[in-house]
RONUPA-752574 format. One line per 3 residues: their letters; for each residue x, y negated, z of N, C-alpha, C. Coordinates in steps of 0.001 Angstrom, whole numbers. Each point is the difference from the previous one (the first is absolute). Layout:
BEGIN
A = X,Y,Z,X,Y,Z,X,Y,Z; ...
END
This chain:
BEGIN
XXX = 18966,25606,-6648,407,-1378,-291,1468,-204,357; 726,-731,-777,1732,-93,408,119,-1039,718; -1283,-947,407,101,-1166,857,198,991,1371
XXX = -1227,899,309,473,809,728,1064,702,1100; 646,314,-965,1300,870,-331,1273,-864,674; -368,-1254,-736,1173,-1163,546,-329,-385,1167
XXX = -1768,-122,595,-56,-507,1310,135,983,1021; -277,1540,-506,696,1065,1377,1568,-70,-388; 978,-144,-789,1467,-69,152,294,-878,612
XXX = -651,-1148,100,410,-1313,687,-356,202,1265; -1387,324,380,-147,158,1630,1031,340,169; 277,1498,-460,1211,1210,582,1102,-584,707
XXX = 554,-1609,-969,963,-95,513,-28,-908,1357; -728,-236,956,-604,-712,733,-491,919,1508; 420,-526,877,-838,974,1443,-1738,-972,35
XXX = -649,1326,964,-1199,-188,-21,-249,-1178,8; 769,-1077,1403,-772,-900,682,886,-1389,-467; 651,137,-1367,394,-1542,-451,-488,-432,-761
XXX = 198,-1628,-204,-1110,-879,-398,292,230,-1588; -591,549,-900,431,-885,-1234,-1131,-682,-1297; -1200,-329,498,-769,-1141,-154,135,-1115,663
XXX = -33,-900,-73,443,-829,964,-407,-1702,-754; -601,-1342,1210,-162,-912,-470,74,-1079,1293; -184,-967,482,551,-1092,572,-863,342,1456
XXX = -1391,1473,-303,-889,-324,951,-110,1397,653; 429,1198,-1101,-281,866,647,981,1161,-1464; -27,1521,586,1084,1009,-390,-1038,1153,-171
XXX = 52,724,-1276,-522,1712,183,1489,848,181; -478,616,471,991,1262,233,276,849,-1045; 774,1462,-254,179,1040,-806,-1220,932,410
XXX = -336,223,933,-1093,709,787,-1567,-619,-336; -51,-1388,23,-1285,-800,-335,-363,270,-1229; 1318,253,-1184,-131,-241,-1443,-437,1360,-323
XXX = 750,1139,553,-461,1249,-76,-1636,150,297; -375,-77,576,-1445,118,1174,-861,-1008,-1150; 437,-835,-100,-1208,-1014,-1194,-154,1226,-1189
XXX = 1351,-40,-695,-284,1061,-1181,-676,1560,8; 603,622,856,-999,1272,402,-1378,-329,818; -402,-871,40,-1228,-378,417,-1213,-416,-1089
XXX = 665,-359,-1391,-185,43,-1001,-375,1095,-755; 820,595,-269,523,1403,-627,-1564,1082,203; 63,61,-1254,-1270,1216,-336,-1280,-772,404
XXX = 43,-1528,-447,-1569,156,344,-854,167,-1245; -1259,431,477,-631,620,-1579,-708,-1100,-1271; 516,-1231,666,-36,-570,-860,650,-1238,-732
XXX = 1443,1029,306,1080,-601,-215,535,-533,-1293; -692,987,-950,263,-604,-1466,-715,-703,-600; -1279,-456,573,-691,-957,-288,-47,-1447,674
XXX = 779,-195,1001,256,-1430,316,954,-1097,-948; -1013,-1111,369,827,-979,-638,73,-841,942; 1207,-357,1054,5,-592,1197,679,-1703,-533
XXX = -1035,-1052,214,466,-1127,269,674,-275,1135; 1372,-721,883,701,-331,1055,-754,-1392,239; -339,-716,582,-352,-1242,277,-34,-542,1357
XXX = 1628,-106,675,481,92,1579,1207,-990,-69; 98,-711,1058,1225,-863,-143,1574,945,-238; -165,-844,-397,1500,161,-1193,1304,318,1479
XXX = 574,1087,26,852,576,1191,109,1932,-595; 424,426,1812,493,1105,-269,-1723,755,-111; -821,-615,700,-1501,1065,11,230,355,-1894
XXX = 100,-1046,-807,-494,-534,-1119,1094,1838,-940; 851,-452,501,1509,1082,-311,-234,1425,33; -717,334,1049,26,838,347,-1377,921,-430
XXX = -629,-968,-568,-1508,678,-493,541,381,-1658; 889,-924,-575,71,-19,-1435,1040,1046,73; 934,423,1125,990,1299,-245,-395,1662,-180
XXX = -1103,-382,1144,-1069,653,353,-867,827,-1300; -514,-1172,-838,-1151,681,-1154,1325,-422,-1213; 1040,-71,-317,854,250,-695,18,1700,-432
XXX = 471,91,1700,1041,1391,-10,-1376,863,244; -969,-210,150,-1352,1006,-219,-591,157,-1690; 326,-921,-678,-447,158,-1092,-1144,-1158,-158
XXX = -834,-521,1039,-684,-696,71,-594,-1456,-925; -694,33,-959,247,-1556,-958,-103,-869,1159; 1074,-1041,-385,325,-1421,1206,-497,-1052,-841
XXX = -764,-911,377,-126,-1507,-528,256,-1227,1356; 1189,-109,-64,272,-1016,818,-669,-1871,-265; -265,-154,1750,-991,-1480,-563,713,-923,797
XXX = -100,-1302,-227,508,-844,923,-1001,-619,576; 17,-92,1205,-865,-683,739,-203,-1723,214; 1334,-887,-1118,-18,-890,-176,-910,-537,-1853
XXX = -385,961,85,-1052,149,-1412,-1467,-295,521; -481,-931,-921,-2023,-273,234,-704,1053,-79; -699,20,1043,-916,1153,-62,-1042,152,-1406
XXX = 361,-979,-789,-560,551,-1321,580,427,-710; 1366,-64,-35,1254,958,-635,308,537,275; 325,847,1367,-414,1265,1117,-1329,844,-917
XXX = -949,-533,-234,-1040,695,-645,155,442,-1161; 403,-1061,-904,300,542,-1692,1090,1217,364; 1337,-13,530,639,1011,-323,-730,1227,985
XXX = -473,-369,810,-788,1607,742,-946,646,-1145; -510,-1035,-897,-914,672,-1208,738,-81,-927; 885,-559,-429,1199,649,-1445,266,1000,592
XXX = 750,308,1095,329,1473,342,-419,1100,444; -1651,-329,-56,-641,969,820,864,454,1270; 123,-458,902,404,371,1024,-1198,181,810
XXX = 48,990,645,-1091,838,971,73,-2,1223; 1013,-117,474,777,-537,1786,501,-582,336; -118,-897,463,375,-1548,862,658,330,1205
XXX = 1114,-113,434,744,-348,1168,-127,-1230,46; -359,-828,1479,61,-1151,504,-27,-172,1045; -86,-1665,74,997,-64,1715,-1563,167,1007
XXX = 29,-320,1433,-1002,-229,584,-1232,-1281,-202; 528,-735,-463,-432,-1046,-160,-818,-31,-1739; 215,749,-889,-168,-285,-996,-1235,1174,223
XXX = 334,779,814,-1014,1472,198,-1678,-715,522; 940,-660,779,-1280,-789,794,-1140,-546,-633; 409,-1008,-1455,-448,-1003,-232,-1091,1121,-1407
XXX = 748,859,31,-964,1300,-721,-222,-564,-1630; 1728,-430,-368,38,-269,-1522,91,1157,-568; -98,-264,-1652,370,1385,-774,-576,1010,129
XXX = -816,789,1015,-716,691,118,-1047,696,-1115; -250,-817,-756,-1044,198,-688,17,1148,-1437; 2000,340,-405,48,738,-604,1195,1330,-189
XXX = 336,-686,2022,1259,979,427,-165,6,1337; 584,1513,568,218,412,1290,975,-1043,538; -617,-445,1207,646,-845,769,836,669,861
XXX = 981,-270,431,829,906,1166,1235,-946,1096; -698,-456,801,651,-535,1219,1803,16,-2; 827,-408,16,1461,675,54,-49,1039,670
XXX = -327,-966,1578,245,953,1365,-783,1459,187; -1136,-681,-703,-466,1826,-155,580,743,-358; 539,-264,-1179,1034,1310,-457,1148,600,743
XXX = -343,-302,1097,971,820,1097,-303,384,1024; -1581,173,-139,-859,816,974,475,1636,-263; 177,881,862,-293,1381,-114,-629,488,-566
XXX = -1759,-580,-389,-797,751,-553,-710,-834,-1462; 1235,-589,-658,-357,-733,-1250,391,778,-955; -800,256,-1130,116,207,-1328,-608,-618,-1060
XXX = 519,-166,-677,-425,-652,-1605,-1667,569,-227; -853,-1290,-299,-820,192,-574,-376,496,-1027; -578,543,-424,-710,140,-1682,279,-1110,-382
XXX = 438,-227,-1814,-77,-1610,-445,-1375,-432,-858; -206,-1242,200,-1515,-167,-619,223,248,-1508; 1233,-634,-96,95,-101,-2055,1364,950,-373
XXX = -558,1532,-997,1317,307,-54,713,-373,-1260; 1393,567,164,520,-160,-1197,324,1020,-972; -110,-223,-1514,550,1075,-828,1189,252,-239
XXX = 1167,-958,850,1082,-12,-181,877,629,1113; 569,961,115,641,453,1613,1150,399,-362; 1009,-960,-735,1176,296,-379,785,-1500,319
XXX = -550,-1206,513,677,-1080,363,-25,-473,1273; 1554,-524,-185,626,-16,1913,-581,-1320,220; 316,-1065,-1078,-395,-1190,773,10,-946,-937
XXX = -1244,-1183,-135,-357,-427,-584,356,-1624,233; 878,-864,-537,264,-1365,354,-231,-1253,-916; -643,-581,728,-450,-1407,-1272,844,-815,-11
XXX = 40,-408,-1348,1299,-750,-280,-424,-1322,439; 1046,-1205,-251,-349,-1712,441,-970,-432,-1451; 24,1015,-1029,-648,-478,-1450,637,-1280,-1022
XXX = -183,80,-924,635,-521,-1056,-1447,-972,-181; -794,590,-740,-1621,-532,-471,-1129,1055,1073; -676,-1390,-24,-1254,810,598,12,106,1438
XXX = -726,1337,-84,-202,951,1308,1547,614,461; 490,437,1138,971,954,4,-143,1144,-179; 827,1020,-298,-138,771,-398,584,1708,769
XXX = -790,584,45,471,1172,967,959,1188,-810; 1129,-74,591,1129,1153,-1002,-288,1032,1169; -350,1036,-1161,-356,1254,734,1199,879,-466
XXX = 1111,444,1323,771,954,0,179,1385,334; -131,954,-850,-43,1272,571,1111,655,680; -276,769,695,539,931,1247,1681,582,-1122
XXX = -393,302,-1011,1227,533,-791,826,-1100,-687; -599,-1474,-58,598,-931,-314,1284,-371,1271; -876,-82,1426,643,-192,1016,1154,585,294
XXX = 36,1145,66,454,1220,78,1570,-105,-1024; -101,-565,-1126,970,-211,-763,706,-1293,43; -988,-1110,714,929,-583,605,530,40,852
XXX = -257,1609,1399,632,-557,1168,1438,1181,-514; 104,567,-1098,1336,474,-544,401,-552,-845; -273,-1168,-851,325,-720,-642,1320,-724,774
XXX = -761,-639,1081,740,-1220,768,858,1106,635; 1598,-1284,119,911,587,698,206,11,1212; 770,635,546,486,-372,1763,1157,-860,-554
XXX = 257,-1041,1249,1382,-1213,149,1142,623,115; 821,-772,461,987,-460,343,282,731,1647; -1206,-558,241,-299,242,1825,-864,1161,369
XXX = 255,754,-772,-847,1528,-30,545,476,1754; -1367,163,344,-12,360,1495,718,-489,663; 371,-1216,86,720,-420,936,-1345,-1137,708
XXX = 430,576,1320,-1208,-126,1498,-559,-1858,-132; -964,-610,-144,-293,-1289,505,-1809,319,-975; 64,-1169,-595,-1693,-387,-77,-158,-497,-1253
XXX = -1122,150,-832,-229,-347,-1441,-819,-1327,236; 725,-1430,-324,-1398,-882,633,-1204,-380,-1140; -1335,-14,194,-1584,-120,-846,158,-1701,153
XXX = -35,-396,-1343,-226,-1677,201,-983,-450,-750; -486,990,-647,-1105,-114,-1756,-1780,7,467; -225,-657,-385,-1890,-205,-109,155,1958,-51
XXX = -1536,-101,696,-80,1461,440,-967,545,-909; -528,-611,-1329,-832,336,-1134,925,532,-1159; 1210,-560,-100,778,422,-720,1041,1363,-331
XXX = 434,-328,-975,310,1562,-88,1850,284,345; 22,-1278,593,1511,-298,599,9,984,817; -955,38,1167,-276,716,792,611,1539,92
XXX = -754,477,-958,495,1379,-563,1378,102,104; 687,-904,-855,1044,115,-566,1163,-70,1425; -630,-394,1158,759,-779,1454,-383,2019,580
XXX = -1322,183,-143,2,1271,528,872,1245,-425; 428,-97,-950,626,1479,-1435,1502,-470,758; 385,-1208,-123,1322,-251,680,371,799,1448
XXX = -911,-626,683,259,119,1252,-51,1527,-99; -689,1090,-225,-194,1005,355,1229,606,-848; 5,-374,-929,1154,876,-1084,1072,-297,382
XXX = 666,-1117,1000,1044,-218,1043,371,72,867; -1051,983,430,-568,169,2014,400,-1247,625; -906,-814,-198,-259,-1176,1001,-958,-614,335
XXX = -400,-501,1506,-689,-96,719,-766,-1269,-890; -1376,-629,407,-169,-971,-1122,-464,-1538,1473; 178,-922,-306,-503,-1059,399,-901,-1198,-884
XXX = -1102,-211,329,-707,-764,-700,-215,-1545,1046; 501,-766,-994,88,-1516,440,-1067,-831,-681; -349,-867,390,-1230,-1247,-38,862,-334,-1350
XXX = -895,-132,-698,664,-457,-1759,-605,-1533,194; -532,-454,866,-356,-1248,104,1220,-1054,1023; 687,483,416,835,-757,875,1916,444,-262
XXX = 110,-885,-932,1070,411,-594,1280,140,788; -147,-780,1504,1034,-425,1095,-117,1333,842; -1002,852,85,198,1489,900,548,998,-840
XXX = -335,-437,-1532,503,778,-1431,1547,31,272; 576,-1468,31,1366,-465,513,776,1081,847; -565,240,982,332,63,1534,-30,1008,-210
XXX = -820,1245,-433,-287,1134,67,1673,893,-533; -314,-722,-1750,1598,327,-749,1076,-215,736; 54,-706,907,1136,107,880,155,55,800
XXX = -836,559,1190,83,65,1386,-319,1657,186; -1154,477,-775,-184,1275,-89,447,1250,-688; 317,875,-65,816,1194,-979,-452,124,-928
XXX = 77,-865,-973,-339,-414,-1406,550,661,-1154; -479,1325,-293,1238,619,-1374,-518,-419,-950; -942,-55,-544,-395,-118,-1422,-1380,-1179,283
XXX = -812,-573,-890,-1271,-1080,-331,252,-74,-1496; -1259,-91,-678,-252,-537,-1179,-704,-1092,-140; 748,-924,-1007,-714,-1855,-328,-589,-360,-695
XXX = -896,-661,-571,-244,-962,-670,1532,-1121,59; 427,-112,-1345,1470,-740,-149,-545,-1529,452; -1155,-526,-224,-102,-1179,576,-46,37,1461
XXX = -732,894,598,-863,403,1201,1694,-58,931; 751,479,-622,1207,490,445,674,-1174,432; 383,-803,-1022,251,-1365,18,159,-449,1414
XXX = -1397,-392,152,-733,-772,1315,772,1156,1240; 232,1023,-326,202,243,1040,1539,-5,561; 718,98,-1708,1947,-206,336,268,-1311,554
XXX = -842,-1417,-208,-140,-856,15,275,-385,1767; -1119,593,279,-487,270,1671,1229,674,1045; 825,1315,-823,1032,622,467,1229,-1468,-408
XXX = -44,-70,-843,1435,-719,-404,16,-1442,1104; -1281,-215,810,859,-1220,822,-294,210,1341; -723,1354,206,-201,491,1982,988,920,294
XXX = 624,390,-1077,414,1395,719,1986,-200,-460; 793,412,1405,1293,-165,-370,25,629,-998; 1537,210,-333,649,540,-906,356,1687,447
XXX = 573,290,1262,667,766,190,-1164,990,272; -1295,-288,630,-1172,1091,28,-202,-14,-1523; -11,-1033,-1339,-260,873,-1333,837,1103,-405
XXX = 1653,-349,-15,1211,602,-305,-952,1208,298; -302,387,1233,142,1570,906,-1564,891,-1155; -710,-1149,-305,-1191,726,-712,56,855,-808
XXX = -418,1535,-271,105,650,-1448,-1686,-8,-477; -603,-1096,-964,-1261,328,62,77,159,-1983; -1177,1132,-219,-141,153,-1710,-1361,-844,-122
XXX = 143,-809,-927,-1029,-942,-422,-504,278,-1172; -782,499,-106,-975,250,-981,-799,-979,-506; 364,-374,-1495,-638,-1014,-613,-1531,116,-1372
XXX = -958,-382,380,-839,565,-1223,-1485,-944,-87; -679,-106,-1099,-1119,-443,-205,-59,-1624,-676; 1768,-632,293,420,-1281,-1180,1537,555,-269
XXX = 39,-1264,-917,1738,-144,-323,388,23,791; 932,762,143,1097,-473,1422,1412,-450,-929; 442,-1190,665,1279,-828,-728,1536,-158,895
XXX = 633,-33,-934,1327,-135,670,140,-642,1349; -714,-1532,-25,29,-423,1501,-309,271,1164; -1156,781,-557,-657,784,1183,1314,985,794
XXX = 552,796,-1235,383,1059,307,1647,-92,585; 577,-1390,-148,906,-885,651,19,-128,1112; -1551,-590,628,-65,-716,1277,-309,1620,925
XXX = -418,792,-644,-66,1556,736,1475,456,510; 1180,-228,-1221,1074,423,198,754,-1171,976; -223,-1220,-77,431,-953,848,-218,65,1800
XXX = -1909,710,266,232,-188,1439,207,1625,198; -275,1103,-1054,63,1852,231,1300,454,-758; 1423,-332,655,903,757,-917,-83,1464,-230
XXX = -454,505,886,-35,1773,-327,-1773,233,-301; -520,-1024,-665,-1176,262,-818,108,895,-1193; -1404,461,-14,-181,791,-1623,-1005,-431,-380
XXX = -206,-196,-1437,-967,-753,-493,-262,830,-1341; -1597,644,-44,-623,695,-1399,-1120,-847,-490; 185,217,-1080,-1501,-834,-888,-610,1042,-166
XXX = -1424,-551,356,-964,846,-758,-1468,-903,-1081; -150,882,-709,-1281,-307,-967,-670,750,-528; -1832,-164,324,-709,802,-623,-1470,-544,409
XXX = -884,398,-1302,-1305,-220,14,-432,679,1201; -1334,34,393,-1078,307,1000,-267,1476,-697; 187,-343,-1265,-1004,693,-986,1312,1485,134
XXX = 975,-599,-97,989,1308,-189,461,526,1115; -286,478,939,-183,15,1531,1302,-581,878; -133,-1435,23,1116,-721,1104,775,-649,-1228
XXX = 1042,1470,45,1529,-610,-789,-4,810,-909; 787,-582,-1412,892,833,-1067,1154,-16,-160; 722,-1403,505,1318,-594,-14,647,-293,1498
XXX = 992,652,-37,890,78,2025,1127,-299,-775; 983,-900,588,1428,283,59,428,-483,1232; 1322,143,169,753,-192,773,595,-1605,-757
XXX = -1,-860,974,662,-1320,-545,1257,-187,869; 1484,-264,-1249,1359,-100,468,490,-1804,-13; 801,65,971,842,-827,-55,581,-768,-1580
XXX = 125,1116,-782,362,-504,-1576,-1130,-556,-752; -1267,340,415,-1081,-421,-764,-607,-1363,651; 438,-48,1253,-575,-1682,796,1059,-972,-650
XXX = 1375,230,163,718,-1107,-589,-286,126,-1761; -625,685,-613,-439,-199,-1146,-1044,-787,-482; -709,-187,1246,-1372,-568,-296,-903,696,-725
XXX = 292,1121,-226,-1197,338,-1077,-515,1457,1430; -1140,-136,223,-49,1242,1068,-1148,721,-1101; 271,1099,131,-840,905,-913,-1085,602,989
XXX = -1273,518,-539,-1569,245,510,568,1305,528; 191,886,-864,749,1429,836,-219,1041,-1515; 892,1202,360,-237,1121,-632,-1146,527,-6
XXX = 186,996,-1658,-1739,295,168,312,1477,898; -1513,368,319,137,1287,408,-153,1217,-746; 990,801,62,169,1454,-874,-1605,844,-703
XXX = -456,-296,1037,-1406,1141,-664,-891,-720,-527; 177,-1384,-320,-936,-937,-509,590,-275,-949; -1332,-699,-1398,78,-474,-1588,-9,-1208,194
XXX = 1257,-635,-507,-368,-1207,-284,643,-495,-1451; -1253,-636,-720,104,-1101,-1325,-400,-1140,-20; 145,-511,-1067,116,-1410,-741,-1668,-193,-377
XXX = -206,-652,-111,-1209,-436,-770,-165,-162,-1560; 990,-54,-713,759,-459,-1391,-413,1930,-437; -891,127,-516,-91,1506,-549,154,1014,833
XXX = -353,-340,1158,478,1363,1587,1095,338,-496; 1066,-736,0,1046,810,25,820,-86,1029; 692,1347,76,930,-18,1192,925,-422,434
XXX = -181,-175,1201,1062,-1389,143,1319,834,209; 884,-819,-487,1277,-36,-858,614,-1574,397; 1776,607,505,539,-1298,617,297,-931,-898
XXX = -101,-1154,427,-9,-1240,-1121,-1383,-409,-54; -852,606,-370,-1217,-621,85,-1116,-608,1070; -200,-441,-719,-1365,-1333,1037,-2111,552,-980
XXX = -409,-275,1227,-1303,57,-109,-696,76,1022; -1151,125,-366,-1466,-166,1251,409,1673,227; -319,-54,1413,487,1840,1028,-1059,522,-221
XXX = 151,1494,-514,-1078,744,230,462,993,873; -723,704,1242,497,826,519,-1310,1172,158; 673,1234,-1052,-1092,1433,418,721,1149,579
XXX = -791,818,1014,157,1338,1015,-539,13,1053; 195,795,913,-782,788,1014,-514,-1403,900; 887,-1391,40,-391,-929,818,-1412,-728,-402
XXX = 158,74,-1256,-1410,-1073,-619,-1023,-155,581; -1117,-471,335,-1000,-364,1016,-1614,1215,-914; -575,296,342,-1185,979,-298,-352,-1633,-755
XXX = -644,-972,668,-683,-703,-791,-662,-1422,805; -619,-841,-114,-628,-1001,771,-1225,802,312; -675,-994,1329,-1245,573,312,-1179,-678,-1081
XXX = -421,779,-97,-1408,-661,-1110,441,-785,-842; 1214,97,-1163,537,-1557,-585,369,752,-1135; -317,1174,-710,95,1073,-951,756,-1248,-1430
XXX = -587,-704,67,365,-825,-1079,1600,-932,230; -547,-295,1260,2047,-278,211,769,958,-200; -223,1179,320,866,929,299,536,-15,-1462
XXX = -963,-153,-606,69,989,-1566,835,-975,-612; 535,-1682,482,751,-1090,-879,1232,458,1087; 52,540,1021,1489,122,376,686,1309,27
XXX = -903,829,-659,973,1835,69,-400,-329,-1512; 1533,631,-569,-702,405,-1459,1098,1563,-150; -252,330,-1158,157,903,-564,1766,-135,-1091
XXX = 756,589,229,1597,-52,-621,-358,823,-1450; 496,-360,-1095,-73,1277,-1036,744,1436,34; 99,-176,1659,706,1561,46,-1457,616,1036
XXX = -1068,-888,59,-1303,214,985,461,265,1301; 1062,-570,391,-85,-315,1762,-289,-1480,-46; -478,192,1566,-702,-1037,639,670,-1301,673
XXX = -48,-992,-287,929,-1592,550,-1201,-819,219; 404,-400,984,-182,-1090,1270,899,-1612,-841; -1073,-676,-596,483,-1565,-11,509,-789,726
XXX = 1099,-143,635,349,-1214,1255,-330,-1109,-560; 11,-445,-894,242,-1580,-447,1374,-597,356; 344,750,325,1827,-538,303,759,114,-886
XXX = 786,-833,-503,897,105,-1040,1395,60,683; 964,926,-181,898,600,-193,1041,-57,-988; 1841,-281,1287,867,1153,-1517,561,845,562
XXX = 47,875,-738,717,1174,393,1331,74,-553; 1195,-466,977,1026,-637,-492,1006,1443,-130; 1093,-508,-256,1023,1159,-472,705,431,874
XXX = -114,-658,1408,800,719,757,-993,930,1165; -1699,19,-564,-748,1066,380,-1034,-393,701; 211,-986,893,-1471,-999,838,-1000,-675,-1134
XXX = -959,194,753,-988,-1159,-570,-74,-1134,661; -4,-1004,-740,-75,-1616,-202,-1017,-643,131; -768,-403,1110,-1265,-1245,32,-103,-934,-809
XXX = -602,80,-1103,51,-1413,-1164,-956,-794,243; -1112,336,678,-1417,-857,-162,-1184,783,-398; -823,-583,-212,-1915,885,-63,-94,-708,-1708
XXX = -590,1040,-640,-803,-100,-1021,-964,-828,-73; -600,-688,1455,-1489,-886,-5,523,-732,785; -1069,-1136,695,67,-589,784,267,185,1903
XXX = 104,1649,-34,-181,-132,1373,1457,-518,322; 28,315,1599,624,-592,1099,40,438,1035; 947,-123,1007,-93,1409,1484,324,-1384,976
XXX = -911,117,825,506,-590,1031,51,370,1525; 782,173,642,80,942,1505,-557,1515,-634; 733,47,-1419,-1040,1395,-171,-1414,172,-174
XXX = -455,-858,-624,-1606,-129,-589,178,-521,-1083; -1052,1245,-1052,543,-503,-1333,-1309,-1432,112; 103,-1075,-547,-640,-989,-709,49,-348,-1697
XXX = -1210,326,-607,-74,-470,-1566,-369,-1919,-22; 1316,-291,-1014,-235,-1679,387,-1567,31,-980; -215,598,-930,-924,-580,-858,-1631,-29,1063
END
């Protein structure tokens, strides 16, 4: 696995006994992270798990999903602020077979009925190993399985494979701030696939990670500037609330000194936003990103300049090299000047929904050259000086804090 690969280069650069999990309550070590993963490693029934997470949202939470990443392990991350009857549907859309949970949830002896239950704290007994799973799967080629906020209906589980992943964690670039020493800060709902995208950073930059309460936007505040803050990725609204918060607690002369890269993705991000960034972060850097669930994370990164904020027009980002992207207008290839609904096909595309064979089949279609595209519903231009352009959705949806909503 190249998740792997990136998480022993990254230990490497790190001594045994420093923190670089880390959250408001407690720290894993380089030594802890090691010892979880080879504790893992070779169990015999390793290619048949499908591990649900269902633990408060922190570094325990971090460190389990780095854990069955870089093992190969299928991940279905849950939130524990979800009804235990929607906790249930996606444990049975995803067939998931192993339950991590807290003490309290162990207790009350939920879920049980069609998955191995497993204590957190147990899993750091000496003499624990993975159960047999009650339900297996025919599938042992996907890393991790995430339900979207849904358009219609039910939500829907985008199932990403291990070689999808894999091409995004070489897809995505290193910064600006490539290895330079401080902390990647986690501000994103821990179901989402932001997540990922906060993990591939941090490691592909060697930096330590901190995960902050996404519920208390004033420690969110405090954190960006009191703590060794190199890089965080936003929600552009989410962000807002929080320049908002900086722009009237915090002097001037502690922003001046800040170098933080702000990573923007999951709405529009607009000139003002990207103003009031440059107003309280002069030695800020600021990238857009955009991409379906379905196309694993991102397709579109750029780097956003100084020439493009006083333009007002901020562009979604460049596409990425090893990926197809067309028009909807006859699949054709996109070509500068033109506008259309995005199709994006290659190694990122999602295997498929869980049990939803019939969605799948209205959002992948077939190019007359017979490769495979992924429908965003996003309409696009692909302008002449090489970015793509956010125009709007083909339907009714709508993103809000990053949840798609269909008005109809």
């Amino acid at each position: 696995m190249l998740f792997y690969k990136y998480l022993h280069d990254y230990l490497e650069n790190y001594e045994l006994d420093e923190n670089l999990l880390s959250d408001s309550e407690k720290s894993y070590t380089k030594v802890e992270i090691y010892k979880l993963v080879n504790k893992f490693k070779n169990n015999p029934f390793q290619e048949r798990l499908i591990i649900g997470i269902l633990i408060d949202r922190g570094t325990d939470y971090l460190i389990l999903y780095i854990a069955f990443l870089a093992l190969g392990i299928t991940v279905v991350p849950l939130n524990k602020n979800w009804t235990n009857d929607y906790i249930s549907f996606v444990l049975k859309e995803s067939k998931v077979n192993t339950l991590i949970i807290n003490k309290e949830i162990f207790a009350e002896n939920k879920f049980n009925e069609y998955v191995n239950l497993i204590n957190f704290e147990d899993l750091f007994a000496d003499n624990f190993c993975f159960a047999e799973p009650k339900i297996n799967s025919n599938e042992d080629s996907i890393s991790y399985i995430v339900f979207t906020s849904g358009t219609t209906g039910l939500p829907k589980g985008v199932k990403i494979s291990r070689s999808s992943f894999n091409e995004y964690i070489k897809n995505f670039p290193t910064d600006k701030f490539y290895k330079k020493k401080g902390y990647h800060l986690i501000t994103g709902e821990i179901n989402f696939d932001i997540i990922l995208a906060d993990l591939v950073i941090a490691l592909k930059n060697k930096r330590k990670i901190f995960i902050e309460d996404n519920k208390n936007i004033f420690n969110i505040a405090y954190s960006l500037m009191r703590k060794d803050i190199v890089s965080a990725y936003f929600v552009p609204t989410f962000l807002k609330s929080i320049l908002l918060i900086v722009d009237g607690r915090f002097d001037n002369d502690l922003k001046e000194k800040k170098e933080i890269i702000f990573y923007s993705g999951g709405e529009v991000l607009d000139s003002k936003i990207c103003r009031k960034i440059r107003e309280n972060f002069k030695l800020s850097i600021i990238y857009n990103n955009y991409g379906p669930t379905e196309v694993t994370i991102n397709c579109l990164h750029c780097l956003i300049t100084d020439e493009m904020i006083q333009s007002e027009r901020i562009p979604t980002g460049l596409p990425f090299k090893s990926l197809n992207y067309v028009f909807d207008v006859q699949n054709n290839i996109c070509k500068k000047g033109m506008s259309g609904q995005l199709l994006v096909g290659g190694a990122q595309v999602m295997t498929g929904y869980t049990n939803l064979e019939n969605k799948k089949n209205e959002k992948i279609v077939n190019s007359k050259e017979g490769k495979i595209y992924y429908k965003t519903g996003d309409l696009f231009e692909y302008a002449l000086d090489g970015y793509f352009y956010y125009l709007g959705r083909e339907d009714s949806e709508i993103k809000i804090h990053g949840n798609r909503i269909n008005l109809e």
